[in-house]
C-alpha positions in Angstrom: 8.9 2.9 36.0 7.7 6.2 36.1 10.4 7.8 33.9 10.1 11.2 32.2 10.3 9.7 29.0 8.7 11.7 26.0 7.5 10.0 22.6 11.2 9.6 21.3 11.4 6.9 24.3 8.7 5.0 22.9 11.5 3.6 19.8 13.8 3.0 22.2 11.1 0.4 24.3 10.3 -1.1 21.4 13.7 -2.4 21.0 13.5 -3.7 23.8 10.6 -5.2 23.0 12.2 -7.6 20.3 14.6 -9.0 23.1 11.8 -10.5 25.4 11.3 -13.6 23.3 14.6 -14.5 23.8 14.6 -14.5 27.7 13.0 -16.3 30.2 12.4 -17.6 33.9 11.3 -15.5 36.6 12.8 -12.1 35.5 11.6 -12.3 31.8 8.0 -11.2 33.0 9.2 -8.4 35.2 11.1 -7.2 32.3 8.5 -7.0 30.1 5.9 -5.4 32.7 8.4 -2.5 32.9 9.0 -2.0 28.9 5.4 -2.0 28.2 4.4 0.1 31.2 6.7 3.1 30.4 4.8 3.2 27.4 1.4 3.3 28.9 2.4 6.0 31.4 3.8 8.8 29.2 -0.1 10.1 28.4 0.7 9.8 24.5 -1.8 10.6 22.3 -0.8 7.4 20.3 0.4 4.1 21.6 2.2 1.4 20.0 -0.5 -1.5 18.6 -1.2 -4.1 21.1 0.1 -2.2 24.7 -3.2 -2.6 26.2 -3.8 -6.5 25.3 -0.4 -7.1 26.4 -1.1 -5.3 29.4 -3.8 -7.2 30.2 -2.4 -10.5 29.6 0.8 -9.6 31.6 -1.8 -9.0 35.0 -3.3 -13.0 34.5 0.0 -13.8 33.9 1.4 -12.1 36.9 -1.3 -13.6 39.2 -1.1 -17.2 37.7 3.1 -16.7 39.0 2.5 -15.5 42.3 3.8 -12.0 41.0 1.0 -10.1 42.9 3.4 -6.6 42.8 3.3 -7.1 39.2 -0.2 -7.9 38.5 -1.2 -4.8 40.3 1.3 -2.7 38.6 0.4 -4.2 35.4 -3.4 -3.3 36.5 -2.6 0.4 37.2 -0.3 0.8 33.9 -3.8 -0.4 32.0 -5.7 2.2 34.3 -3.2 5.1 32.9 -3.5 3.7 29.1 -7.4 3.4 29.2 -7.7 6.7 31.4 -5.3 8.8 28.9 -7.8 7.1 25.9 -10.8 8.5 28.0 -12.9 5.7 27.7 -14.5 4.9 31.1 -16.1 1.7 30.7 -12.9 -0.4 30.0 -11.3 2.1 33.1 -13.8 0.4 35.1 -13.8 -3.2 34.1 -9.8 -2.7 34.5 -10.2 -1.8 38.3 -13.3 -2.8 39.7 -12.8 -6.6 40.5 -9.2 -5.3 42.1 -9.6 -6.5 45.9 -8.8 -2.7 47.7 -9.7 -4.7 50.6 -6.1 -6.9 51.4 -4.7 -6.4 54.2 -2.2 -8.8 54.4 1.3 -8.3 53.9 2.6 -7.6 50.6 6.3 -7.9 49.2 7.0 -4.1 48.4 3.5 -2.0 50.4 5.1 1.3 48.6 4.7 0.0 45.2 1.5 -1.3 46.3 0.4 1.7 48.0 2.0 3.5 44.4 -0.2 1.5 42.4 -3.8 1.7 44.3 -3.7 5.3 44.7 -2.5 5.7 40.7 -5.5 3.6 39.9 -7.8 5.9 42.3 -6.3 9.2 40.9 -7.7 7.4 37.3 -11.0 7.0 38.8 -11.2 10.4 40.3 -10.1 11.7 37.1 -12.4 10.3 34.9 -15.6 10.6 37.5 -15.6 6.4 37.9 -16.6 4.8 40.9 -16.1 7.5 43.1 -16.2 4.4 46.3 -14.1 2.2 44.5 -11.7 5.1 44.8 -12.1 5.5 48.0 -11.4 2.2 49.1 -8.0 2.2 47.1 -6.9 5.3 49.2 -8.0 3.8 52.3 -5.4 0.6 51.6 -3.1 2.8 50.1 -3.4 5.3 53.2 -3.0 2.2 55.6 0.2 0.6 53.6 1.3 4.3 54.0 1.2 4.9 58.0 2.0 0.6 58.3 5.4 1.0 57.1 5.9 4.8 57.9 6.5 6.3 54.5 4.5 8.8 52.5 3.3 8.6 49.0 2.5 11.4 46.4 0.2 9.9 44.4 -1.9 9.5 47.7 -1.6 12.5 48.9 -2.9 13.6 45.9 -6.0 11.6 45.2 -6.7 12.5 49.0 -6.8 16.0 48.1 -9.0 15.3 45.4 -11.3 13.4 47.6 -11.3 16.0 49.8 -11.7 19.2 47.7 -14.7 17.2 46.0 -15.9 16.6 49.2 -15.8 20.4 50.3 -13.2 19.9 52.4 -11.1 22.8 51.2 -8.5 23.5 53.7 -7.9 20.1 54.4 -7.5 19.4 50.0 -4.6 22.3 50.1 -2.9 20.6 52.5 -2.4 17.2 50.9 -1.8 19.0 47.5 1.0 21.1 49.2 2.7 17.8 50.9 2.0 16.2 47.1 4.1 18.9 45.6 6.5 18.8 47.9 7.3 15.0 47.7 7.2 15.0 43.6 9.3 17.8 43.9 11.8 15.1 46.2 11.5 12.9 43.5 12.1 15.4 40.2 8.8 14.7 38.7 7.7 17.9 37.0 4.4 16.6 35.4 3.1 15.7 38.0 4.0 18.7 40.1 2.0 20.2 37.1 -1.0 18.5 37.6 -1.3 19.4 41.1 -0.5 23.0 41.0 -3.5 23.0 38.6 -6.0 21.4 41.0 -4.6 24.4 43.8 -4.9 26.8 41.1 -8.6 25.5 40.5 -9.3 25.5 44.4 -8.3 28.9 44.6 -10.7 29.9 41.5 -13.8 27.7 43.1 -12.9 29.8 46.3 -13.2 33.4 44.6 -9.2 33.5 45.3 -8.0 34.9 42.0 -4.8 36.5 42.9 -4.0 33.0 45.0 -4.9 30.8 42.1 -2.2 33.3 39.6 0.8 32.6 41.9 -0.3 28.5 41.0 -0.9 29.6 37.6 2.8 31.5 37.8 4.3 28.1 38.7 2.1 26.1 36.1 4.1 28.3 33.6 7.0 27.1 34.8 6.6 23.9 34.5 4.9 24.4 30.9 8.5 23.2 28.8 7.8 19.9 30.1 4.5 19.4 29.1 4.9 21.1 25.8 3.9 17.9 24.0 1.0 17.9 26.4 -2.5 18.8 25.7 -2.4 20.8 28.8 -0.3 23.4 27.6 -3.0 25.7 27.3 -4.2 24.7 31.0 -1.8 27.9 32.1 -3.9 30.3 29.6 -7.3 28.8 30.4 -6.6 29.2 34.3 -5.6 32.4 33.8 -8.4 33.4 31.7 -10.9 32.6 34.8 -8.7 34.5 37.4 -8.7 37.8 35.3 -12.7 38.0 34.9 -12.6 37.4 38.6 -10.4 40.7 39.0 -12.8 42.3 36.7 -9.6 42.5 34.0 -11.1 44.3 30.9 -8.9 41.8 28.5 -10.8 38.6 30.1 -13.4 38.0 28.0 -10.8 37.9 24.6 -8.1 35.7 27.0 -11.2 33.2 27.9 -12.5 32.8 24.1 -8.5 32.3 22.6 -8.2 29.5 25.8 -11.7 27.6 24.6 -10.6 27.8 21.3 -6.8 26.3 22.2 -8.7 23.3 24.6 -11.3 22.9 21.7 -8.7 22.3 18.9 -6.7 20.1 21.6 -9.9 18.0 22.6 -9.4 18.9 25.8 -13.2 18.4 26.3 -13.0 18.3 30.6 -11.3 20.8 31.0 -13.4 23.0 28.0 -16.5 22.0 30.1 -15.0 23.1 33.5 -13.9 26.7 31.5 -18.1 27.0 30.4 -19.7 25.9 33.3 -17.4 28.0 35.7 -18.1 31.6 33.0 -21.8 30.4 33.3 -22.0 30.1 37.0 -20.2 33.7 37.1 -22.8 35.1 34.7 -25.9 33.0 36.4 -25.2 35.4 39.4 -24.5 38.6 37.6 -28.1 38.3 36.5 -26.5 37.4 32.7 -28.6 34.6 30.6 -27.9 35.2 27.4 -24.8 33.1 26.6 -25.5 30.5 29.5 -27.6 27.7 27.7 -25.0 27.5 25.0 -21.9 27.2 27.5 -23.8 24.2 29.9 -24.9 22.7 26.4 -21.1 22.3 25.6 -20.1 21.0 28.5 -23.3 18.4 28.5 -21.9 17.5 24.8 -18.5 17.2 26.2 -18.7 15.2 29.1 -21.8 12.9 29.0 -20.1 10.9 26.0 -17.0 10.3 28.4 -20.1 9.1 31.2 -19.0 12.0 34.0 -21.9 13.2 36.1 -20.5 15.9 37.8 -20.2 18.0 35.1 -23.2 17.2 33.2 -25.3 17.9 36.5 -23.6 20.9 37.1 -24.6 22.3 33.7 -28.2 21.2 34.2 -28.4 22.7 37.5 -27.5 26.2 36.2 -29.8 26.1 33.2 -32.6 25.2 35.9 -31.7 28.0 38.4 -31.2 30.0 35.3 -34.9 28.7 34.1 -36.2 30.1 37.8 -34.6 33.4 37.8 -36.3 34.4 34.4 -39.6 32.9 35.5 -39.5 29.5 33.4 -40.6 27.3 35.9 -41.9 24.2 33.7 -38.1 24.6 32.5 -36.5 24.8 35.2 -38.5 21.9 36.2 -37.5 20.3 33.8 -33.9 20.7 34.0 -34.6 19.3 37.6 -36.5 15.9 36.4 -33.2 15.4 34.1 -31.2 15.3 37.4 -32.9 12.3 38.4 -30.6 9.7 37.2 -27.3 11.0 39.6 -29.6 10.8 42.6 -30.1 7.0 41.7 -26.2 6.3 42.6 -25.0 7.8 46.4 -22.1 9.4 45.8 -21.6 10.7 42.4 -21.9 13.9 43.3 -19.5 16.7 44.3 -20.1 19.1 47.2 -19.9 22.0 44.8 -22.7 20.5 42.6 -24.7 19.3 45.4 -24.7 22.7 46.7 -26.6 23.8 43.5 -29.0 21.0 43.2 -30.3 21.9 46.6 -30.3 25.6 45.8 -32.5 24.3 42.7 -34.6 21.8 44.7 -35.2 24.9 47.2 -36.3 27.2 44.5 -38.9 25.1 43.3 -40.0 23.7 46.5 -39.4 20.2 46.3 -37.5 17.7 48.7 -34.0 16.4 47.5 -34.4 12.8 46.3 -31.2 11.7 48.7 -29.7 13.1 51.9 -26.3 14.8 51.5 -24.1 11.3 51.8 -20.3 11.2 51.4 -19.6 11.1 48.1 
């Protein structure tokens, strides 16, 4: 069901919406999971009234039929809706009671193996349950080598996985087969959404030129996400690759990006633009602007109830705090930390590798051992 349909599709589904009543028996419900999951799929910023209760009802349904192909595509069609409306709780109640644990055999394992690692790439996306998405790759990654096919979708949450877990070379080479295979299928936006994870690899690595040949191809891709909020991911990439290269138009290119993502309410991707200019600056030795950048990207992300960023942000302000002599600050800044260390897990290698720079600089232990995330 994963059509490149655009908004203009959305009239056409609802036609056939109207028919459904009039059909029945063991196809009707199969029907219906595929009209109201091409609308949940398309990242809309608006959805037709009542996709998500549907949705939910088709998965009981589904499972009350024997259906179980269904009720897990139904599940991961909710994940999409609820991840594309940013709210994380209902993301979570929608996936965690999902058994990634099954191992028996299942009527299609590549839609399964489709559906687990969609609903993982949700949780990775929205900084959920970083074990719960774990254990939905794992199945998905065992359905995978089981019946000898591969699978995009889990080829790209494993590359998430593993560039959050610092694993870099290992990240670029499940991205690279992930292109490859939605490139086999003709599925541009999604080909988009991984050449912007390279592209931000690349940046995280100090690779500027590297991460402009992904941002070249982003740009190419850009027509089919015009109606996007990512448009401007292109521009904000870009923006971050030229003050690596020390280009003297950087600084204007970044501030016209954060304005295009702030208009959008594009408020991840507007906190990963601050927090990567303030890390630059915190080790240029620049303070000035770097409280106001990590205060946006606390404002940004902690409403949505993502960790990473949020400690990220806090981390520079304290090694920020120690540099200029402010340790009761910078102490501070460490206490607030305290509440990601309660969960194992939550956070990623490139944040972890600041908290302990913090914890080293003011001499204190780290609450946790390095775990896997």
């Amino acid at each position: 069901f994963r059509l490149r349909a655009f908004p203009a599709m959305v009239g056409f589904l609802e036609k056939g919406m109207d028919h459904l009543d009039r059909t029945g028996g063991h196809w009707a419900l199969q029907r219906e999971f595929c009209l109201l999951a091409n609308r949940a799929v398309q990242n809309l910023r608006d959805y037709p009234e009542g996709v998500e209760s549907r949705l939910a009802r088709m998965a009981s349904r589904a499972q009350a039929a024997g259906q179980q192909e269904t009720r897990l595509a139904a599940l991961y069609a909710l994940s999409v809706l609820r991840y594309t409306r940013s709210d994380p709780g209902l993301l979570r109640e929608g996936i965690i009671d999902l058994d990634a644990t099954l191992t028996g055999e299942v009527e299609d394992p590549m839609a399964r193996a489709f559906n687990l690692s969609g609903m993982a790439l949700c949780l990775l996306a929205t900084d959920q349950e970083i074990p719960k998405a774990r254990a939905l790759l794992a199945e998905a990654d065992r359905l995978c080598k089981l019946h000898g096919f591969d699978e995009a979708d889990t080829r790209t949450g494993f590359g998430w996985l593993t560039h959050r877990d610092g694993r870099v070379d290992e990240a670029r080479e499940h991205l690279l087969r992930a292109r490859a295979l939605m490139r086999e299928k003709d599925l541009p936006q999604f080909e988009f959404q991984i050449e912007c994870s390279l592209a931000r690899i690349e940046l995280e690595e100090e690779n500027p030129l590297a991460a402009l040949d992904h941002v070249r191809s982003i740009k190419a891709l850009d027509e089919v996400v015009r109606h996007s909020a990512d448009r401007h991911f292109a521009q904000a990439l870009t923006s971050l690759a030229k003050l690596q290269l020390g280009d003297p138009d950087a600084d204007t290119l970044f501030l016209r990006s954060l304005e295009l993502l702030r208009a959008d309410k594009v408020k991840v991707m507007t906190s990963y633009l601050q927090l990567m200019k303030a890390e630059r600056e915190l080790r240029a030795g620049s303070h000035a602007g770097l409280q106001e950048r990590c205060a946006e990207a606390i404002a940004c992300c902690e409403p949505l109830q993502r960790q990473a960023e949020p400690a990220w942000a806090r981390c520079l302000l304290g090694l920020s705090a120690l540099a200029q002599e402010r340790r009761d600050d910078a102490f501070g800044h460490w206490d607030s930390l305290g509440r990601v260390f309660a969960r194992p897990g939550v956070l990623p290698a490139r944040v972890l590798r600041l908290t302990e720079e913090l914890a080293g600089g003011l001499g204190v232990p780290m609450p946790l051992a390095p775990a896997p995330f």
